[in-house]
N, C-alpha and C positions, 0 to 999 in steps of 0.2 A: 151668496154672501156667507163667510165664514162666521160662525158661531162661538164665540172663546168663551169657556168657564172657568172663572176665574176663582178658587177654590179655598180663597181668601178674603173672598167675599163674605157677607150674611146669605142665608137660604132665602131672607125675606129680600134681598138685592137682586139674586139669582132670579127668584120668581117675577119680580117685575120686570126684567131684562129682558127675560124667558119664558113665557107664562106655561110653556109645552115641557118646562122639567118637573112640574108638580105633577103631570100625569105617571111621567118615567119614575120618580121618588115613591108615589102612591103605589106602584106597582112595584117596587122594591121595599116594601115594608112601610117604608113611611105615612101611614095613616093619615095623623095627623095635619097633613100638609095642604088638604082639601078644608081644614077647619080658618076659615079667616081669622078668628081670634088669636090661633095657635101663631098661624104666620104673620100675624102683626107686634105678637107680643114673642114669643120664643124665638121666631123666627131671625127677629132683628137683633140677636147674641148668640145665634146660633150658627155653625157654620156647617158645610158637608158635610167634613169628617170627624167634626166632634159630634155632629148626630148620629153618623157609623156606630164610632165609638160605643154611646153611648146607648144604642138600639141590638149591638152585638152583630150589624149586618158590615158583612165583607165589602171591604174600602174598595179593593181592587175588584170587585164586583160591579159596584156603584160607577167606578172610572169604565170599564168596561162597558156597561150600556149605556152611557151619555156618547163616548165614542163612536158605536154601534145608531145611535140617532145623527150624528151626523157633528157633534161638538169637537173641540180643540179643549184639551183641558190644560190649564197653565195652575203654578204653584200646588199641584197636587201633593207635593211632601212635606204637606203643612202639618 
């Protein structure tokens, strides 16, 4: 089954689609992403690459190991 990440999403969208990127995320910086609260409430106006952005962690990094697990990423140049 193909996996699409759709990058235009919310993180809190992704995570319920996907419950296996909050591991990938968590090990890319993203701390927070194991915090239920975080990803209930930031989560759901948050999106990939404004948390990049806004964490300083490389986009193309991030698109790189979702890849590397086995995803399709769509609207990446959001």
């Amino acid at each position: 089954m193909s996996k699409t990440l759709d990058m235009s999403k919310t993180v809190f969208e992704l995570a319920n689609e996907y419950p296996e990127i909050k591991d990938i995320l968590k090990n890319l910086g993203f701390e927070n992403i194991t915090n239920p609260v975080m990803l209930k409430t930031a989560g759901k106006v948050m999106t990939i690459p404004k948390a990049a952005k806004m964490k300083g962690i490389d986009y193309a990094t991030i698109l790189d190991k979702f890849r590397e697990n086995g995803f399709t990423v769509i609207n990446e140049d959001i």
